[in-house]
FIFIKE-922650 format. One record per residue (C-alpha): chain; x, y, z; residue in one letter; residue number from 1. Coordinates in pm, whole numbers, always signed. Example, Ala and Ser with C-alpha at 12.3 -4.5 7.8 and 13.67 -1.06 7.14 Angstrom:
{"A",{+1230,-450,+780},"a",1}
{"A",{+1367,-106,+714},"s",2}
This chain:
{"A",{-164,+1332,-3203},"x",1}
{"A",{+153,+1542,-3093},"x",2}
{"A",{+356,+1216,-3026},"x",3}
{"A",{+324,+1237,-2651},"x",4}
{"A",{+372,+921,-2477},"x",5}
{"A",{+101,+938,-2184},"x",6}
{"A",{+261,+680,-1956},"x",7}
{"A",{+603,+814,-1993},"x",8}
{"A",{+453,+1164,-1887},"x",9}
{"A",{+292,+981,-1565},"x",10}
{"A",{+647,+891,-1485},"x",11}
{"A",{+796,+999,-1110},"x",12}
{"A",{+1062,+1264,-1151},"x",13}
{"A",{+1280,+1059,-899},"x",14}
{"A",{+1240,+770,-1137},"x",15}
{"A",{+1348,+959,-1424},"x",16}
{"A",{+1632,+1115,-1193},"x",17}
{"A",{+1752,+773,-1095},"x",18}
{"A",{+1791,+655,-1469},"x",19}
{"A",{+1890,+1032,-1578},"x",20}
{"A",{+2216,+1017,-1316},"x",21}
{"A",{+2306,+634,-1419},"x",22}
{"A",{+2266,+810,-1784},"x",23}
{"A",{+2572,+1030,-1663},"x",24}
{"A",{+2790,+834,-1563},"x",25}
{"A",{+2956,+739,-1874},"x",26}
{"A",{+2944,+1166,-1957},"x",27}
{"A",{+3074,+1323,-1663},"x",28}
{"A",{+3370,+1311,-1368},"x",29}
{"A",{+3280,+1086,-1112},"x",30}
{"A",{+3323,+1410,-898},"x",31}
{"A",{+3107,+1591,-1125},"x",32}
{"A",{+2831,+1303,-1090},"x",33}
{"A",{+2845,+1304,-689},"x",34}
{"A",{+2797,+1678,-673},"x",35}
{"A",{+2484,+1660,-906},"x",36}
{"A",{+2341,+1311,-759},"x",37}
{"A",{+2347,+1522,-402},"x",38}
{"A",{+2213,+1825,-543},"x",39}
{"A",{+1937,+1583,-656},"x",40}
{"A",{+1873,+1402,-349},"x",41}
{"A",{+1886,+1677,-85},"x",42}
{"A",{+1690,+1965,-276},"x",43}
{"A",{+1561,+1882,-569},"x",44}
{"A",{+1374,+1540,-530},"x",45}
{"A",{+1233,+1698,-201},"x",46}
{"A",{+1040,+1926,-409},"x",47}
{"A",{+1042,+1766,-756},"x",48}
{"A",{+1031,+1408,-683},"x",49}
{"A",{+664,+1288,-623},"x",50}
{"A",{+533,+1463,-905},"x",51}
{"A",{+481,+1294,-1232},"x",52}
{"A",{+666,+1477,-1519},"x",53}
{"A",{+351,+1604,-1722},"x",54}
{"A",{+294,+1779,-1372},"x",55}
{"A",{+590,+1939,-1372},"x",56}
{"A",{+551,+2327,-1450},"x",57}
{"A",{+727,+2654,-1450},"x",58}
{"A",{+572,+2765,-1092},"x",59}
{"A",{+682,+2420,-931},"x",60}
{"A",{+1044,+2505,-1068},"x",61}
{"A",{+1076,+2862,-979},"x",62}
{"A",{+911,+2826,-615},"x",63}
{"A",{+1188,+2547,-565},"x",64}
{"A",{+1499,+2816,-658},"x",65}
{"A",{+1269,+3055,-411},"x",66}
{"A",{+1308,+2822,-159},"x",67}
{"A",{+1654,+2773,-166},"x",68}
{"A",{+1719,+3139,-214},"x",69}
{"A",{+1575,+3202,+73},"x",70}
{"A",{+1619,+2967,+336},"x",71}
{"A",{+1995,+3050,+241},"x",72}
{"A",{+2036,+2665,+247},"x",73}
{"A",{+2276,+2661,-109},"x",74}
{"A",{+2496,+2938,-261},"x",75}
{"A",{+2366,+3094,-538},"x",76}
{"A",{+2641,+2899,-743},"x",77}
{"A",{+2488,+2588,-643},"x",78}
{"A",{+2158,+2706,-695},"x",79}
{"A",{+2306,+2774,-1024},"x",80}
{"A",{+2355,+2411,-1050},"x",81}
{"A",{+1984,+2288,-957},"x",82}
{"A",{+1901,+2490,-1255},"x",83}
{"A",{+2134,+2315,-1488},"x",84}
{"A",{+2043,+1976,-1363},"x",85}
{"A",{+1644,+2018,-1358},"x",86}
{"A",{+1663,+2190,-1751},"x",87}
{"A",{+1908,+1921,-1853},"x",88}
{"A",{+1682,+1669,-1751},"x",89}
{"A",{+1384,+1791,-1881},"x",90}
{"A",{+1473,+1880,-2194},"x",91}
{"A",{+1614,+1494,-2243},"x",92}
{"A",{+1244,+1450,-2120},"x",93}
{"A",{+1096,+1622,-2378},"x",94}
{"A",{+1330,+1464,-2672},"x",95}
{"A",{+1200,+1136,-2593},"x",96}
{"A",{+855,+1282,-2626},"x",97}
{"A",{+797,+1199,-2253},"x",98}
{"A",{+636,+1534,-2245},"x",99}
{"A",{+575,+1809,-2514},"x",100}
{"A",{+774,+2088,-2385},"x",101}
{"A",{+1070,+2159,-2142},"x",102}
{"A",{+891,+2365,-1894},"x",103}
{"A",{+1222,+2478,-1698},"x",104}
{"A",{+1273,+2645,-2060},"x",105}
{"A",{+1104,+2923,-1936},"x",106}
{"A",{+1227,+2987,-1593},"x",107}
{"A",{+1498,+3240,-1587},"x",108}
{"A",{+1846,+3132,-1438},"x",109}
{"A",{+1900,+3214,-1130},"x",110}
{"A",{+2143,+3518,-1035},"x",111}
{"A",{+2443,+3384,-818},"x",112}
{"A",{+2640,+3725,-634},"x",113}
{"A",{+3008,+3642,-614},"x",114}
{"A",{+3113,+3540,-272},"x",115}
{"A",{+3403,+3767,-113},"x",116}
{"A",{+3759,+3624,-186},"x",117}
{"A",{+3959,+3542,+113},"x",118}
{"A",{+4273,+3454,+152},"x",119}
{"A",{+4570,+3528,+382},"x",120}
{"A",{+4837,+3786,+365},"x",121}
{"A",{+5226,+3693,+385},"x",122}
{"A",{+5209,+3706,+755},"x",123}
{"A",{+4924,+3493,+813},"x",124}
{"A",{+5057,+3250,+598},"x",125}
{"A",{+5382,+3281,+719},"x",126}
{"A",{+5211,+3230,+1054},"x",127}
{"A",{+5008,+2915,+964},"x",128}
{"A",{+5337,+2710,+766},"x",129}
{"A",{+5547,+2750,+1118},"x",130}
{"A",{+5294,+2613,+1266},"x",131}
{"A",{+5222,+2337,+1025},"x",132}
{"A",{+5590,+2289,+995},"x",133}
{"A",{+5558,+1944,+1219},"x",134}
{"A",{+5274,+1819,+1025},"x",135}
{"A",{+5275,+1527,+841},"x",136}
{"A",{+5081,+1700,+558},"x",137}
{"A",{+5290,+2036,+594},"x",138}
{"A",{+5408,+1995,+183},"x",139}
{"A",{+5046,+1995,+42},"x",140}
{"A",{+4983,+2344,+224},"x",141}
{"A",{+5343,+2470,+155},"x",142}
{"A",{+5234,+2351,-194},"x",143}
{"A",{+4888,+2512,-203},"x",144}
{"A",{+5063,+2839,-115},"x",145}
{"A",{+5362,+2856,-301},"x",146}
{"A",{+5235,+2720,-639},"x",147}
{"A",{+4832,+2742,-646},"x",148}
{"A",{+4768,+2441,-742},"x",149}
{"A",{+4411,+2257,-641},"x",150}
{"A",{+4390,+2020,-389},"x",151}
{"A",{+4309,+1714,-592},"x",152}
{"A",{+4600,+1833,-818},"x",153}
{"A",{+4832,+1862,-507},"x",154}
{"A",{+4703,+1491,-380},"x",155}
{"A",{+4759,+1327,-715},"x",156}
{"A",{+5089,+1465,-759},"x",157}
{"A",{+5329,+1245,-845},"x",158}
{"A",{+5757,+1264,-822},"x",159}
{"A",{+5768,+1156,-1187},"x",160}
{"A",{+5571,+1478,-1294},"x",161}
{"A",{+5848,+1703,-1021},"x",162}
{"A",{+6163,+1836,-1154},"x",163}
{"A",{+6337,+1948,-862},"x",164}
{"A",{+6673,+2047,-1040},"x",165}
{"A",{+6495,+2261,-1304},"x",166}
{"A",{+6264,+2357,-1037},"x",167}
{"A",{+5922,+2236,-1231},"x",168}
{"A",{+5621,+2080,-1165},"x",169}
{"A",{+5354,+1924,-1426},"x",170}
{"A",{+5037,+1872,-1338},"x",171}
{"A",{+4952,+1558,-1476},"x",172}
{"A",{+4729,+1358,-1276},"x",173}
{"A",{+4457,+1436,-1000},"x",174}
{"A",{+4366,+1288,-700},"x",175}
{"A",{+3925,+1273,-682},"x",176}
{"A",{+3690,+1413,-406},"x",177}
{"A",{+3644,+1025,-269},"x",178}
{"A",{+4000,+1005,-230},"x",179}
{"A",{+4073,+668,-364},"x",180}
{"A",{+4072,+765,-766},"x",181}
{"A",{+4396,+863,-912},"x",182}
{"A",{+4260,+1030,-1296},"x",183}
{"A",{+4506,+1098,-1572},"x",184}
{"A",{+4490,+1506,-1652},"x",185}
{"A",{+4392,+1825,-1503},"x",186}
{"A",{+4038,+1933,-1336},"x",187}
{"A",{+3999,+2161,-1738},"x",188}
{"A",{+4183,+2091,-1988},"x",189}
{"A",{+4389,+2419,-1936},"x",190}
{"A",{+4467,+2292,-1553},"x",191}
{"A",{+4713,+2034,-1737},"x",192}
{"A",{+5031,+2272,-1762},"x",193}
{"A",{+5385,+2352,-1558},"x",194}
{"A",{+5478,+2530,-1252},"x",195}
{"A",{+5737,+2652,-1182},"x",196}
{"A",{+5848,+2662,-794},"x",197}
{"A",{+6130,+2856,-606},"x",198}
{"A",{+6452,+2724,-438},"x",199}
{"A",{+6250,+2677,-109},"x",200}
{"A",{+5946,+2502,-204},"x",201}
{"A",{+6203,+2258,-442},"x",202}
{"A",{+6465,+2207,-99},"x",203}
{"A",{+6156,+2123,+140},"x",204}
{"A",{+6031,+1850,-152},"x",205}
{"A",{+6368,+1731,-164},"x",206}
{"A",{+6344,+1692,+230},"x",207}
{"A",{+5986,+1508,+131},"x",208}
{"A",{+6157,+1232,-109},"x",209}
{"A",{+6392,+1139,+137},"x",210}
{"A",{+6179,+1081,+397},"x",211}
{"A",{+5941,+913,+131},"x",212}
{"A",{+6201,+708,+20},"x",213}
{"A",{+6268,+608,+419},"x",214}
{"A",{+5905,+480,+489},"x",215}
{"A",{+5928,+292,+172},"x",216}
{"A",{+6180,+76,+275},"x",217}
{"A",{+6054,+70,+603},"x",218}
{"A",{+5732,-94,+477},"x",219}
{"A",{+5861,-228,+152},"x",220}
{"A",{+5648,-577,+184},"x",221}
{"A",{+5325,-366,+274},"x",222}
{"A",{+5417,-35,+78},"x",223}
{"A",{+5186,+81,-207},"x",224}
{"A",{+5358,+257,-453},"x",225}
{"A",{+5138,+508,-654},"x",226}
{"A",{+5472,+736,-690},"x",227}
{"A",{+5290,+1049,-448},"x",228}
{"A",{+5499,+1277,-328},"x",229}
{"A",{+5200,+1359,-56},"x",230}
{"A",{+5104,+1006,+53},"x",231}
{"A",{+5027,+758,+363},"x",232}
{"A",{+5293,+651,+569},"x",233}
{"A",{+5204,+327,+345},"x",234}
{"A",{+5164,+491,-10},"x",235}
{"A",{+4808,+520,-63},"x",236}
{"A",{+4606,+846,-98},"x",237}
{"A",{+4571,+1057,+123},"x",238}
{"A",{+4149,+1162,+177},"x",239}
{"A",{+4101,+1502,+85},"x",240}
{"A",{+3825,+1502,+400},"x",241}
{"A",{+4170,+1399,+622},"x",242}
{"A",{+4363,+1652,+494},"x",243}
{"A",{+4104,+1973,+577},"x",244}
{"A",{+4057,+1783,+897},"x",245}
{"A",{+4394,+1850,+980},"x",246}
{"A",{+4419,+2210,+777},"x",247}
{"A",{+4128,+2354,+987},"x",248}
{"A",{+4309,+2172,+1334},"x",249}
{"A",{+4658,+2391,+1237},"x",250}
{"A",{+4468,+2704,+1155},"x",251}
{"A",{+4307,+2688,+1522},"x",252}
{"A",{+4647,+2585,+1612},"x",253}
{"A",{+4806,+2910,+1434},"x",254}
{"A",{+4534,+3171,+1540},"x",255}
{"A",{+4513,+3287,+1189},"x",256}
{"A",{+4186,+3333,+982},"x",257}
{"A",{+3976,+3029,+909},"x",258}
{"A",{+3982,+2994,+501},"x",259}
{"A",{+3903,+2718,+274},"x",260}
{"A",{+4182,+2498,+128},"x",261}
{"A",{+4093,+2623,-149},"x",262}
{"A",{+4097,+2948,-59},"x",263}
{"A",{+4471,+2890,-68},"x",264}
{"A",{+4486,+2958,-416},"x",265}
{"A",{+4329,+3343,-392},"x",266}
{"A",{+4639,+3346,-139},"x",267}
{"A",{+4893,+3237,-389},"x",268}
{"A",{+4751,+3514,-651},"x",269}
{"A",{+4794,+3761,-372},"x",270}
């Protein structure tokens, strides 16, 4: 009488899940859809997934967040996230009439405490560039530091988008988590904008291009030419997971305090 379809409501939440994330694809980032599909598989569908979603309820929900909360296995942010995802879903649940009401509707959203900012001072990072000074990847940090930019920003940079005589960068295109997508724009809509750099970050890049320009040649029937100014020794992207490989390697190296790369960016604001 209230419109309900009763096999749709006998549905698995990972079945819904599976077609809900395929749904996405066409909405989202494909970085934004791999951080939701493995919030999905690793702690929600643990919990969620064998239930049918008429079985669903607000106690199943808010002893999942309890769980994570506690077990201290996501941050808060994240958990943040689970939220978003399992309400999202639902409620696209309960507009087909799958079942009569959202019941993540009336769990509260979680509370997320803001994790403590680090970053290094001038003579830690000072510290850490010497040392990373004979790196192959030494620009992307110099470039982290000096200019704030993200890492996928910094990867998908290319020497069209760098004006080294008026000293300016636009950020124009990004480089994404898999490290094999190149994506026109910003990560927001207010990342797409211009930096401007000093007369040592613009001399080292010059240094960059002409050593750039060097391996190109070198390998000009193999080269790939996406136009990066940080690159392979053949052209192609470099993977974001390669690049923190060798960040955390130099910071050992350097004795300083272990950070994120994207902690980087607190230490440019600083």
């Amino acid at each position: 009488k209230r419109g309900l379809d009763l096999n749709a409501s006998k549905t698995l939440y990972k079945d819904f899940m599976a077609d809900w994330l395929r749904d996405k694809k066409t909405k989202v980032k494909p970085r934004t859809l791999e951080t939701y599909a493995g919030l999905v598989k690793n702690h929600i569908l643990p919990a969620l997934g064998k239930l049918e979603l008429g079985e669903i309820t607000p106690r199943s929900i808010q002893n999942l967040y309890n769980d994570l909360q506690e077990s201290g296995r996501l941050s808060g942010e994240n958990i943040q996230k689970v939220h978003t995802i399992i309400k999202e879903s639902l409620n696209k649940a309960a507009g087909w009439d799958m079942i009569i009401k959202n019941p993540a509707a009336a769990v509260d959203r979680p509370q997320a405490k803001a994790a403590e900012m680090l970053y290094w001072n001038d003579e830690e990072s000072r510290q850490f560039l010497t040392v990373a000074q004979t790196d192959r990847y030494y620009h992307a940090f110099m470039l982290a530091i000096a200019t704030g930019m993200r890492q996928g920003e910094i990867l998908g940079l290319r020497w069209q988008d760098v004006d080294l005589k008026n000293r300016m960068i636009s950020v124009r295109q990004i480089l994404n988590h898999d490290g094999k997508t190149l994506e026109a724009g910003a990560k927001t809509e207010s990342g797409n904008r211009s930096i401007g750099i000093d007369k040592v970050t613009a001399k080292e890049l010059e240094k960059l291009r002409h050593r750039t320009n060097e391996e190109k040649m070198k390998n000009r029937d193999i080269y790939d030419d996406h136009d990066l100014v940080i690159c392979t020794v053949l052209g192609t992207p470099v993977s974001p997971r390669n690049l923190n490989r060798s960040f955390y390697r130099l910071i050992e190296k350097a004795g300083v305090k272990k950070i994120r790369f994207h902690d980087l960016r607190h230490t440019h604001v600083v």
